[in-house]
C-alpha positions as CSV (number, residue, x, y, z in Angstrom):
1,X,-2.7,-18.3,19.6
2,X,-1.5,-18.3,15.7
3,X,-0.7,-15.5,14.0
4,X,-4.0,-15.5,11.8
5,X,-6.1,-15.2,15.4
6,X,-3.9,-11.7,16.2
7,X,-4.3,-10.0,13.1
8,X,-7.0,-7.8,12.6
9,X,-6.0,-5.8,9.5
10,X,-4.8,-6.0,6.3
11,X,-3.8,-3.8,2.9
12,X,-1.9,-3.6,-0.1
13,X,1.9,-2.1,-0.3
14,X,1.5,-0.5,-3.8
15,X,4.2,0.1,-6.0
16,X,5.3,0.9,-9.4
17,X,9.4,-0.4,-10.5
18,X,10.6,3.0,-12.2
19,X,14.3,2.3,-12.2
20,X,14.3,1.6,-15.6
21,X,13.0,5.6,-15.9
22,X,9.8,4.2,-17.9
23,X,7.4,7.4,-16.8
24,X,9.9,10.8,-16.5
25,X,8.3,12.9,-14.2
26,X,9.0,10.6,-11.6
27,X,11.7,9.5,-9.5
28,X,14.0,6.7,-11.4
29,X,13.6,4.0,-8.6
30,X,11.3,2.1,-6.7
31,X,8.2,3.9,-5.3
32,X,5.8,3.2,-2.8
33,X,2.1,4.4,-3.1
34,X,1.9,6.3,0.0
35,X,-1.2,8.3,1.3
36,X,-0.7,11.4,3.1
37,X,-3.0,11.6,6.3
38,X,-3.8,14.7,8.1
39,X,-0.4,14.7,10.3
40,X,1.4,15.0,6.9
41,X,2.6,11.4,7.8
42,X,2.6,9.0,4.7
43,X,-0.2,5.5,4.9
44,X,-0.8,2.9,3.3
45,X,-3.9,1.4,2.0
46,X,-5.0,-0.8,4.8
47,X,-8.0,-1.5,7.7
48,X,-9.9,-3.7,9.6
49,X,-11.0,-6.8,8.2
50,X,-14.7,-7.0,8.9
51,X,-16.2,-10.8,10.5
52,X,-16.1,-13.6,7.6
53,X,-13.5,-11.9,5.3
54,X,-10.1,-13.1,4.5
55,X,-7.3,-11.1,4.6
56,X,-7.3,-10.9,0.9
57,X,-10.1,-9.7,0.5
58,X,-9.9,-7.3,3.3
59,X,-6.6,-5.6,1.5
60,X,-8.3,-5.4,-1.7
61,X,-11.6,-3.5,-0.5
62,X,-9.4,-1.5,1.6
63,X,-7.1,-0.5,-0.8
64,X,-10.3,0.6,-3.3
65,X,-11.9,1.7,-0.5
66,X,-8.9,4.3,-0.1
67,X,-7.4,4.6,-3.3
68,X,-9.5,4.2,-5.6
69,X,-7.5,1.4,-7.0
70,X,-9.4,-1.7,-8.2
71,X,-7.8,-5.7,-8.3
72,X,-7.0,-5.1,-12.2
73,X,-4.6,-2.0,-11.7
74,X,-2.1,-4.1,-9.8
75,X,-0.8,-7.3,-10.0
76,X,-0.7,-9.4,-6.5
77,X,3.1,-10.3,-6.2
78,X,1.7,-13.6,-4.5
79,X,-1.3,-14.8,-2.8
80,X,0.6,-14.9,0.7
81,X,0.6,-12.2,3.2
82,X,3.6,-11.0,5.5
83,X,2.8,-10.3,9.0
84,X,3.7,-7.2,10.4
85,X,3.2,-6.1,14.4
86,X,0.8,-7.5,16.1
87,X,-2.1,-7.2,14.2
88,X,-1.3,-6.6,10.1
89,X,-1.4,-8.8,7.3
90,X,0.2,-6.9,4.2
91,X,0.2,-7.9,0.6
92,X,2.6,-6.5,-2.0
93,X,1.0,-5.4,-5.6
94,X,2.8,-3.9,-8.4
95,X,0.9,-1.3,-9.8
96,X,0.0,-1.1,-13.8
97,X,1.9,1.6,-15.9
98,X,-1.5,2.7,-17.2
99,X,-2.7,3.7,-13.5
100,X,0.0,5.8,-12.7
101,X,0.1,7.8,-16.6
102,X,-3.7,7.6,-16.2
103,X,-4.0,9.0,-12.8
104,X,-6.7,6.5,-11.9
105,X,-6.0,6.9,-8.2
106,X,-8.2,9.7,-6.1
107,X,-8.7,9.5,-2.2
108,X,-11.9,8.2,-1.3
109,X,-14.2,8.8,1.9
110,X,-14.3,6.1,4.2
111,X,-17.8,4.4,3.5
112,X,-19.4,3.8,7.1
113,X,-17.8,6.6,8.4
114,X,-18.1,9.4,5.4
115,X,-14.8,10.6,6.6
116,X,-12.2,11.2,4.3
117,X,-8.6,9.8,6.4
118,X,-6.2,10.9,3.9
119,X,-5.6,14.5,2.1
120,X,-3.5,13.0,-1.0
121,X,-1.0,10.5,-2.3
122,X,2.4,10.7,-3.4
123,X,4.9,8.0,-5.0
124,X,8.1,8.5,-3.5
125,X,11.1,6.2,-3.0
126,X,12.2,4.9,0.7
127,X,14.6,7.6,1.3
128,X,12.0,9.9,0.9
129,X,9.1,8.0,2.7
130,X,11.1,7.2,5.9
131,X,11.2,10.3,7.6
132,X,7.4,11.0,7.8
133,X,5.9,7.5,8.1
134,X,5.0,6.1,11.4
135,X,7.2,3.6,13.5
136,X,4.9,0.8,12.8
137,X,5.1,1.2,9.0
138,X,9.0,1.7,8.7
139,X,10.0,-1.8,9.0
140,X,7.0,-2.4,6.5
141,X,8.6,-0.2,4.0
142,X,11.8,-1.3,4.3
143,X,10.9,-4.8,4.6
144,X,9.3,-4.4,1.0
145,X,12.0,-1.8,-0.7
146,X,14.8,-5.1,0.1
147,X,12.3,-7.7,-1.1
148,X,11.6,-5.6,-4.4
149,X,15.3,-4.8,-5.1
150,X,16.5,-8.7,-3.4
151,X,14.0,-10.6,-5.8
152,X,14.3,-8.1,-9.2
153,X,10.2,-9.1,-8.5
């Protein structure tokens, strides 16, 4: 079986390059959008792609979907997905300076369900995600934080 047969999700690893300190109220680093669900563990953007869509498409709809955020206020890092677990396809997008002074993002209900899976969203770095993410998401974190810093993307 390939790896596009196992996976059955995808989203968007959001982030905004503040090391150059270019929006002071926040950390001077890299940060990670990260949603905060009901367990007060941090998300991402992300779900099930539905029959007929690509993974690309998936992660964009999702990441709306959740976030708010629409294709414009990032830019896609590359048209490739990295595989993560069993079952997730994950793009990386840089987000826009004008989304995070704007404060374009704002959780959104789910809508089939109507539910509404997260409570917020925080930027934060990796020293301060790692602790309250789940297992499954830590190497995706990490994975990204060394790409980021590795490729000066």
């Amino acid at each position: 079986m390939s790896v596009e047969e196992n996976v059955t999700g995808a989203g968007i690893m959001c982030y905004y390059d503040n090391r150059n300190n270019s929006i002071d109220d926040l950390e001077n680093d890299i940060l990670f959008l990260c949603l905060i669900d009901y367990s007060n563990l941090y998300d991402i953007p992300k779900g099930t792609v539905d029959p007929g869509e690509t993974f690309l498409n998936c992660a964009i709809r999702e990441t709306y979907e959740e976030s708010g955020l629409e294709y414009t206020d990032f830019v896609l890092i590359s048209n490739d997905y990295d595989h993560f677990g069993d079952s997730m396809a994950i793009f990386l997008g840089e987000l826009r300076t004008k989304v995070l002074l704007n404060k374009s993002i704002f959780i959104k209900p789910n809508p089939k369900t109507k539910i509404i899976e997260h409570k917020g969203f925080k930027f934060l770095s990796l020293k301060n995600i790692i602790d309250k993410t789940p297992d499954y998401l830590k190497e995706v974190f990490v994975y990204y934080d060394n790409f980021i810093r590795e490729e000066n993307v």
